[in-house]
Structures are given as structure tokens and as C-alpha cells.
SERO-4910 file (N, C-alpha, C, O; in steps of 0.05 Angstrom, whole numbers):
BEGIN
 pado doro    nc1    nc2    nc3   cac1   cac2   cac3    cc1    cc2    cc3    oc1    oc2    oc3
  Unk    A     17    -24      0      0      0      0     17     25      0     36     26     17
  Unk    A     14     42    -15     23     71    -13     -1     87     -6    -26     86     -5
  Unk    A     28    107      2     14    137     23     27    154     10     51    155      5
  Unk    A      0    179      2      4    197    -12    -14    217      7    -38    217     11
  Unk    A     20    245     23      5    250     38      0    283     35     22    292     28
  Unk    A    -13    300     37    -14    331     32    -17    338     49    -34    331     65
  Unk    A     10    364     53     -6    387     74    -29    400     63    -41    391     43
  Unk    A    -34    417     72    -65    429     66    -57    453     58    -54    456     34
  Unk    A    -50    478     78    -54    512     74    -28    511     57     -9    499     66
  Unk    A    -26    527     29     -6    534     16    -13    510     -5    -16    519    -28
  Unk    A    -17    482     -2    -10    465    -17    -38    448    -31    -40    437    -53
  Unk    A    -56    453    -10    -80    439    -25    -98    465    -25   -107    470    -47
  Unk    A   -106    484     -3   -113    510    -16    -95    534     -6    -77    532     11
  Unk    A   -103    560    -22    -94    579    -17   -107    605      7   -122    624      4
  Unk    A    -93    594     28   -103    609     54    -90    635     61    -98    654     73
  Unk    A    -70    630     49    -52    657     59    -61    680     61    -43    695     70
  Unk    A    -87    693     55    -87    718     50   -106    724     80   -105    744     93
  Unk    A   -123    697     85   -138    699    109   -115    697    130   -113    717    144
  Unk    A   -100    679    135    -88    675    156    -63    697    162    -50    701    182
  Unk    A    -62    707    138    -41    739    143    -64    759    159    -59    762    183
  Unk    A    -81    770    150   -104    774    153   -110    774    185   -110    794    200
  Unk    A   -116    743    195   -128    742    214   -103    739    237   -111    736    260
  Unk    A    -76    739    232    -58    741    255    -50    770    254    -37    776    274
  Unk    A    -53    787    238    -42    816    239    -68    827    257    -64    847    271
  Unk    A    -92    815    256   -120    836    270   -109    817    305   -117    828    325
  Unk    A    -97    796    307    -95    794    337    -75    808    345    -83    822    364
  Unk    A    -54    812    342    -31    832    344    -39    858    351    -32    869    372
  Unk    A    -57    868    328    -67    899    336    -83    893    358    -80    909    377
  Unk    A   -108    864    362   -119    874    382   -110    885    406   -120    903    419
  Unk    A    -82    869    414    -68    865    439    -45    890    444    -28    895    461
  Unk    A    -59    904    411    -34    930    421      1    931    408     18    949    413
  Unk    A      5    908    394     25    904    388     25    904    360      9    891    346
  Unk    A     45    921    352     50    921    316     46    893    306     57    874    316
  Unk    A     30    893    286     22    865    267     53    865    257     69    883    253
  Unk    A     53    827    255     85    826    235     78    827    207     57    823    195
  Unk    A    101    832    199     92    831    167     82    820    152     86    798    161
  Unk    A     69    815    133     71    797    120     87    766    108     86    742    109
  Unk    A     98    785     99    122    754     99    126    741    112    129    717    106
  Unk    A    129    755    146    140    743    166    121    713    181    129    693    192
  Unk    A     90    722    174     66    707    176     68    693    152     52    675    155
  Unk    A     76    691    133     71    674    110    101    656    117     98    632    111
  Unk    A    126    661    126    140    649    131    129    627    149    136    604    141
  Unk    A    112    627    176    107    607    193     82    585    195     76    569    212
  Unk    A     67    596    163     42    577    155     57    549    156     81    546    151
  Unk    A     42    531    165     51    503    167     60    491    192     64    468    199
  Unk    A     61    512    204     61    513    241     37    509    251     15    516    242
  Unk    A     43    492    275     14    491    291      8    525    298     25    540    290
  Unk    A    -11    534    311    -22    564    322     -6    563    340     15    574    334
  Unk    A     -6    553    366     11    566    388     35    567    382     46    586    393
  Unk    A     52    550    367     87    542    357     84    572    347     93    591    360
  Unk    A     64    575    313     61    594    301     76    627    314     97    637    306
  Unk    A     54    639    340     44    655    349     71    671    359     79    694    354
  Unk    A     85    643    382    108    638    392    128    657    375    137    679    380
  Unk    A    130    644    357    155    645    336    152    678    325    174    687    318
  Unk    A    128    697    321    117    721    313    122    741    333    131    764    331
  Unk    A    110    723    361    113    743    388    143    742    396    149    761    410
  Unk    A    166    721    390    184    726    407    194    749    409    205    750    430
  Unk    A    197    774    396    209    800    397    189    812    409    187    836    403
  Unk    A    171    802    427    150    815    446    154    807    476    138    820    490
  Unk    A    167    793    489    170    779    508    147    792    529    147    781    551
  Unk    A    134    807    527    108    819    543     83    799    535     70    788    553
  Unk    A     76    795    497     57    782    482     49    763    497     64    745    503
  Unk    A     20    766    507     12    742    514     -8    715    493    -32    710    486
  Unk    A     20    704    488     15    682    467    -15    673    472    -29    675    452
  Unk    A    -29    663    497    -49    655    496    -73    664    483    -88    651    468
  Unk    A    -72    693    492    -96    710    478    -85    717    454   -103    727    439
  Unk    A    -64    715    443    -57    721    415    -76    697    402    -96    700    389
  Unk    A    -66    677    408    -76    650    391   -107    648    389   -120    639    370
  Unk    A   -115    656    411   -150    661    425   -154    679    403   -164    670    382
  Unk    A   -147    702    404   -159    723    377   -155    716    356   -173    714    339
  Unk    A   -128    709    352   -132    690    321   -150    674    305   -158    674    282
  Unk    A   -153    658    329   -188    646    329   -214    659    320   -233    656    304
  Unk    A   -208    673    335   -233    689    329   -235    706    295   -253    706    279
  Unk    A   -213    716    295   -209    729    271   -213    717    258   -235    722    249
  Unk    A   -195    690    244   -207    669    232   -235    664    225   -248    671    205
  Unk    A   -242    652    244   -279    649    244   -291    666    233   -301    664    210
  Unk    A   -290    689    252   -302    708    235   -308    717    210   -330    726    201
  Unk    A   -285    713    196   -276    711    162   -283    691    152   -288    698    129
  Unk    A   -289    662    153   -290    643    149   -318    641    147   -329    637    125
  Unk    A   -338    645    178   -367    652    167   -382    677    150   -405    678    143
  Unk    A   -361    698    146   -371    711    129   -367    713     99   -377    728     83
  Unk    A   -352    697     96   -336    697     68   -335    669     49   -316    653     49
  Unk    A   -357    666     36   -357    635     23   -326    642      6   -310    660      4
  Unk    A   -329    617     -5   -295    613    -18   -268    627     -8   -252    638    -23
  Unk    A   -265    627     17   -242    649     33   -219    630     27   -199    642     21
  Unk    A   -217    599     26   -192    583     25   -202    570     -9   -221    555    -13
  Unk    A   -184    581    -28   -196    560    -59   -186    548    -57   -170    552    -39
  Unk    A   -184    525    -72   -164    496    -76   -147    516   -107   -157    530   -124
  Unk    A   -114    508   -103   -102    512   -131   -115    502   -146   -132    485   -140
  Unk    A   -107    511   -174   -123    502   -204   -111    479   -200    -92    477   -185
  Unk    A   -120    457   -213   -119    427   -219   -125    411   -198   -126    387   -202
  Unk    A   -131    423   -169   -117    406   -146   -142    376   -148   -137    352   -144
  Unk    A   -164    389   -153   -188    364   -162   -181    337   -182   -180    313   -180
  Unk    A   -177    349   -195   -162    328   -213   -128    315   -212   -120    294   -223
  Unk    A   -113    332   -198    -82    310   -181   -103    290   -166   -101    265   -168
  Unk    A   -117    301   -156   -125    288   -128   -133    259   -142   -120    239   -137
  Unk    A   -160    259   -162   -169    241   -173   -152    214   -192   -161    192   -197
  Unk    A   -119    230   -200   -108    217   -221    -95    201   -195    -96    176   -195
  Unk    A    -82    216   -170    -60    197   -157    -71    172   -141    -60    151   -137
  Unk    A   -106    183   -127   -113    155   -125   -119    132   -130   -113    125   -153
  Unk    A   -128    119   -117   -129     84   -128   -129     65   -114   -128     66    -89
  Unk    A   -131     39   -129   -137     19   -104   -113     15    -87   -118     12    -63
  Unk    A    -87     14    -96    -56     14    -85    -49     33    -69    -34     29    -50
  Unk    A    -60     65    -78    -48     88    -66    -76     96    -47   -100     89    -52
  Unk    A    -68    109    -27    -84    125     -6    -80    148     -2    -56    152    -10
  Unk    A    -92    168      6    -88    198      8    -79    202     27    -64    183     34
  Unk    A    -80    223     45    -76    233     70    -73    270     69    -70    288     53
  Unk    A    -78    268     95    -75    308    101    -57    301    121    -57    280    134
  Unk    A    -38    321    126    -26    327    140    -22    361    155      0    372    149
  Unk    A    -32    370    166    -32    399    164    -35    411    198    -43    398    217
  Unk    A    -25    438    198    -24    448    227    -45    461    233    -47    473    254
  Unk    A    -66    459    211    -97    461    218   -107    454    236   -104    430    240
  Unk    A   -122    468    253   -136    442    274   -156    424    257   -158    423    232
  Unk    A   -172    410    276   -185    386    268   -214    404    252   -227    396    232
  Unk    A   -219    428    267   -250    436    253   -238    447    234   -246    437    213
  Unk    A   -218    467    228   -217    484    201   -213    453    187   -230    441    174
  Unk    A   -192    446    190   -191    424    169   -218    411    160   -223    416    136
  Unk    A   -235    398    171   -260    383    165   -270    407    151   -274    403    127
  Unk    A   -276    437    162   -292    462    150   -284    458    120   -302    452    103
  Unk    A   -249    461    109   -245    460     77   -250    446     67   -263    451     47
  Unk    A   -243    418     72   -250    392     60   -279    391     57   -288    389     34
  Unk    A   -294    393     79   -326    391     69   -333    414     51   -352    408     36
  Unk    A   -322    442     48   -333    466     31   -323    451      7   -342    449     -9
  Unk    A   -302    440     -2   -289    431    -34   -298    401    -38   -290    385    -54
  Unk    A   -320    397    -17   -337    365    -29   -307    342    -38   -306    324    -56
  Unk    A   -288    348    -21   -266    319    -21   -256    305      4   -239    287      6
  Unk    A   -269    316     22   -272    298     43   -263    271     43   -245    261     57
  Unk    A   -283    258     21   -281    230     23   -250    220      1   -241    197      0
  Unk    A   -242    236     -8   -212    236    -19   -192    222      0   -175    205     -6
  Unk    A   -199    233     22   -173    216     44   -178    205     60   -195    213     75
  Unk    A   -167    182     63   -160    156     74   -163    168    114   -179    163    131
  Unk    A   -139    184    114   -127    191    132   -126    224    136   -121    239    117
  Unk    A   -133    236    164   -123    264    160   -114    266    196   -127    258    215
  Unk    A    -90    280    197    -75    280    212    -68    318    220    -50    331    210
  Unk    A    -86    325    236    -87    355    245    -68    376    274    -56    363    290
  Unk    A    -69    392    275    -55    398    309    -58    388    330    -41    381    346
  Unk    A    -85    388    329   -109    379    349   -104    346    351   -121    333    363
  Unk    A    -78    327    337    -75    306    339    -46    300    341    -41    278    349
  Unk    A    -30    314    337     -1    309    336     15    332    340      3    353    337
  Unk    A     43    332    348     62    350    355     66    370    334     63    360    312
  Unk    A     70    389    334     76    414    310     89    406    283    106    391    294
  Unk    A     96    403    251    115    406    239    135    425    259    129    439    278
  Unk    A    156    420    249    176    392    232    174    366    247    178    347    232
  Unk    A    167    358    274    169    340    279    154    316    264    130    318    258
  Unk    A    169    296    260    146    268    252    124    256    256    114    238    243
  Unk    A    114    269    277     89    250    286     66    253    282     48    246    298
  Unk    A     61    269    253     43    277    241     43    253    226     24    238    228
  Unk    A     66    245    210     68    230    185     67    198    194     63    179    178
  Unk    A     71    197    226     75    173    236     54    166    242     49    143    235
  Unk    A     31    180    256      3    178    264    -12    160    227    -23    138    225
  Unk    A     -8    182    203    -21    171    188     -9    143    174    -22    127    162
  Unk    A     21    143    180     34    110    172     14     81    191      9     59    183
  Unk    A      5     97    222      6     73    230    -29     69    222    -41     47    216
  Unk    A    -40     95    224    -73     91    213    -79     75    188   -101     63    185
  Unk    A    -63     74    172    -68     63    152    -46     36    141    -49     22    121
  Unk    A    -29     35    156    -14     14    158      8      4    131     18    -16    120
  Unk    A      9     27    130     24     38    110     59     40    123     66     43    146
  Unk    A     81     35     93    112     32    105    116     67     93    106     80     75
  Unk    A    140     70    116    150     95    106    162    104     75    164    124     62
  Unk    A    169     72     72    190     77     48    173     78     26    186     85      7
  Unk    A    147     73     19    121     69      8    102     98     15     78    101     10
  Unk    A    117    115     25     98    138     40    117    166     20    142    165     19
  Unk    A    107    181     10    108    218     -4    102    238     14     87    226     29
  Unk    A    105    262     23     94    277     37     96    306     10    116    319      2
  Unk    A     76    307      4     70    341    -12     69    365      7     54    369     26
  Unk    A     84    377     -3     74    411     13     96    426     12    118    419      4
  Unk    A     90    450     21     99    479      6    118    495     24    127    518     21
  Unk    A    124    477     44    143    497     65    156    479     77    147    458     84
  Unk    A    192    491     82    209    473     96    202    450    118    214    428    118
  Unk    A    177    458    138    175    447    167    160    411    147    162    387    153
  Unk    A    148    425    126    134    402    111    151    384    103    140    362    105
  Unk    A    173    382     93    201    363     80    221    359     99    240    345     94
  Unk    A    218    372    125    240    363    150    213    349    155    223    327    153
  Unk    A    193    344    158    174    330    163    178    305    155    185    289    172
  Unk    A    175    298    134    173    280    110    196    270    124    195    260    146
  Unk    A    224    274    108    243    269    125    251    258    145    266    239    143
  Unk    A    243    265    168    249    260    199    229    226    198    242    205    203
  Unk    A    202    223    190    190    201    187    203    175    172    200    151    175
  Unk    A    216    187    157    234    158    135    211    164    118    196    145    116
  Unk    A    203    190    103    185    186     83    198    200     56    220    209     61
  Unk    A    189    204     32    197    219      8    185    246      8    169    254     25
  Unk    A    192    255     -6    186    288      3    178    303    -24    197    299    -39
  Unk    A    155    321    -40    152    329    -59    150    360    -48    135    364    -29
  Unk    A    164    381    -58    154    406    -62    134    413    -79    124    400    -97
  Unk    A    125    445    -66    105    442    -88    118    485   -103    123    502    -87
  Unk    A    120    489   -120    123    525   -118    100    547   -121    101    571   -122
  Unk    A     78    528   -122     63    550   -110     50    570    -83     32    586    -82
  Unk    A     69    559    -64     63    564    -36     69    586    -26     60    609    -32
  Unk    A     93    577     -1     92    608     20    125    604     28    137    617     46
  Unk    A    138    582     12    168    576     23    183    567    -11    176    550    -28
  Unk    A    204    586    -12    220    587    -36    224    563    -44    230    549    -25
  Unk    A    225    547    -75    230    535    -82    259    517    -69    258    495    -59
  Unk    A    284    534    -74    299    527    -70    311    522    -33    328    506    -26
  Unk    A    299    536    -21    292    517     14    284    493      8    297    474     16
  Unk    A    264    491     -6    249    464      0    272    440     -9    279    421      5
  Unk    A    282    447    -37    300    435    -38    321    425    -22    330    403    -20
  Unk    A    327    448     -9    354    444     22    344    432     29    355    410     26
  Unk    A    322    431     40    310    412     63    304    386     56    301    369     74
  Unk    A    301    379     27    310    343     20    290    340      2    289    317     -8
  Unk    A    274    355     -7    245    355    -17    268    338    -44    291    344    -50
  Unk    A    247    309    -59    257    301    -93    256    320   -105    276    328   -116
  Unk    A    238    330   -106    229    348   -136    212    369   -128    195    368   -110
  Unk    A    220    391   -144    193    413   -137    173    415   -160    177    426   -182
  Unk    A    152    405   -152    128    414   -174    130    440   -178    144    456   -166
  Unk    A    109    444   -205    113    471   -215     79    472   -216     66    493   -214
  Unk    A     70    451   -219     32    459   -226     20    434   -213     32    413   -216
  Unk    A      6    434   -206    -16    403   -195     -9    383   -212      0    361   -206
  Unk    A    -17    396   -242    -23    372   -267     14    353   -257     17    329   -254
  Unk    A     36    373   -254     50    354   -259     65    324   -234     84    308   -233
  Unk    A     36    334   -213     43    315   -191     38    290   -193     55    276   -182
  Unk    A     19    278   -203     20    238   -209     42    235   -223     53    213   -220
  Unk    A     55    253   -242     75    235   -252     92    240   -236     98    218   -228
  Unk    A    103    252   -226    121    252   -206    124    235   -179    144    224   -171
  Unk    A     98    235   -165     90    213   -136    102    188   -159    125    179   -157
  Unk    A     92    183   -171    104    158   -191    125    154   -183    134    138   -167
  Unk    A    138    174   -197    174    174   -200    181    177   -174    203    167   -170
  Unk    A    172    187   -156    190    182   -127    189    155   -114    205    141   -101
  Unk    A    156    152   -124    150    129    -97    166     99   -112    174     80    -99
  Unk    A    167    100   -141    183     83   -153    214     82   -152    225     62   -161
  Unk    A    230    106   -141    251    103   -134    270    116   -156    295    117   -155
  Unk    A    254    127   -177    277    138   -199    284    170   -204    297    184   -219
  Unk    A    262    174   -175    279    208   -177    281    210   -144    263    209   -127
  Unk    A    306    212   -140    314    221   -108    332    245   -100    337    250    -76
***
């Protein structure tokens, strides 16, 4: 059996504009200059509190808790007012459809909690696409493994038989650290060439060109 596994924000949809968005309005609430942009698009793929942490450390006052609390809220807020706030990239319906099968299994992997995650998947009707989904609200932060390990043992799946897709370093030290293969993707929130450093086979350039590639990794002829 193969495991074919996706992060979500950056790589299966495009969140960034909410989650820049909704961590710059907790910052102001609390009184503290919002970080930049970049600086929030640098730490997508983090769990929220790791996230928050890593934004506030040049605050040592910031109280992480209520930062993460408002974030929440901000979030939500945007999320019930705003149909289509997270799209799926162009093609991602159809990667999705070509790489499954009776041999291969899906998976999510993401620093989503467990409701946003279920919230996108049920808005883009693919829910039933994965096998496995593996959220914050279930495992330790990227980079650590035990995202990728939770969905190896759910589905009983070998590492060396296991891909991990996604768009930011913490996602391929991910992959990595598990004994799994690693695909970039360049449409995300982390430079091509990081992902690379960090061990990623190959960096996609468009959805369409990811089955042939999970191919070529999980077969062993591009490393």
C-alpha cells in the first residue's frame, strides 16, 4: 500500500491571504505592531501556538495565549462571512483524482486544527478523498514526525512506500524526519529552493505535474 500524503494551507488550498489577515488583526488587538507579511507567511505550516510563539518572540510581554484566542476568532469570523475564503489551486481536483487508487491512499497532514480542516474539505466536497487526516489537534507541530507517523500507523502503510507534498520547509524536515519521500510544491509560502535544502525530490511547478512525479518518487527513480 502507498501513502500519498498533503499538507493542506499553501499546498491543497490557498489560505494565505486569510491567515495573514487574521494574525495581523490579533496583534493589533493586543496592542502590538502586526508582523509583516512575509513574516506570517514564513510560519504557515506551524501549529497556532508554535506559530504565534515564533511572531511574538520580539515581544517577550505578548501574551501568546490570547494572541492564539484572537486569532481564532479572527479566523472564524472571516471564514463565516466569506464563502470561498480558502480556494483549492487550479488542478488540485483532478491531481487528487489521477494519484488515487486501489494501491495508493491519500492523506492530510496539516497544522490546521481538526475543525478548520474538516470546515475545507467539506466546503471543496473531497472529504471522502482521504483515507487519513492528521491535524494539530492530533499530533506535535511540523517539523516534527508524528504527524506522518500517526497517518503511517492509521493506515498501515511503510514509510519507504509513504510521499509527503507541501509547500514549506517544516513540511520536507517532516517527510524526512519520518523515513518518508518528500515532494515540493512552488506554488506556496516557502521558496523553491529551501524546500529543496530541506530534502524535498522534486519541486512541482503545477498540480497537473504531480502523479507523474508521486510515480517517479515512490518508484525510486527520482531522489
Amino acid at each position: 500500500m502507498r501513502l500519498v500524503l498533503f499538507d493542506c494551507d499553501g499546498t491543497l488550498v490557498d489560505s494565505g491571504s486569510v491567515i495573514v489577515s487574521s494574525m495581523q488583526g490579533a496583534f493589533r488587538s493586543e496592542g502590538l505592531p502586526p508582523p509583516p507579511d512575509e513574516e506570517v507567511r514564513a510560519i504557515i505550516g506551524l501549529s497556532l501556538p508554535r506559530a504565534v510563539a515564533v511572531l511574538a518572540a520580539r515581544h517577550p510581554e505578548a501574551p501568546v495565549d490570547i494572541l492564539v484566542a484572537s486569532y481564532k476568532t479572527a479566523y472564524r469570523d472571516q471564514a463565516l462571512a466569506t464563502t470561498g475564503l480558502e480556494p483549492t489551486f487550479p488542478g488540485t481536483l483532478e491531481a487528487l483524482a489521477a494519484i488515487s487508487g486501489d494501491s495508493t491512499l491519500l492523506g492530510v497532514v496539516t497544522g490546521k486544527s481538526r475543525r478548520g480542516l474538516d470546515r475545507v474539505l467539506a466546503e471543496h466536497g473531497i472529504t471522502d478523498r482521504f483515507a487519513v487526516t492528521v491535524t494539530a489537534d492530533d499530533a506535535a507541530s511540523k517539523p516534527a514526525p508524528e504527524m506522518v507517523l500517526k497517518a503511517l500507523a492509521a493506515t498501515g502503510a511503510e514509510a519507504r512506500n509513504a510521499v509527503v507534498i507541501g509547500d514549506t520547509v517544516f513540511d520536507i524536515e517532516m517527510a524526512r524526519s519520518a523515513g518518508a519521500a518528500a515532494i515540493g510544491v512552488a506554488w506556496g509560502y516557502h521558496p523553491a529552493p529551501d524546500l529543496t535544502s530541506a530534502g524535498a525530490a522534486v519541486i512541482a511547478q503545477s498540480m497537473a505535474e504531480l502523479p507523474a512525479l508521486v510515480e517517479a518518487v515512490l518508484a525510486g527513480t527520482m531522489t
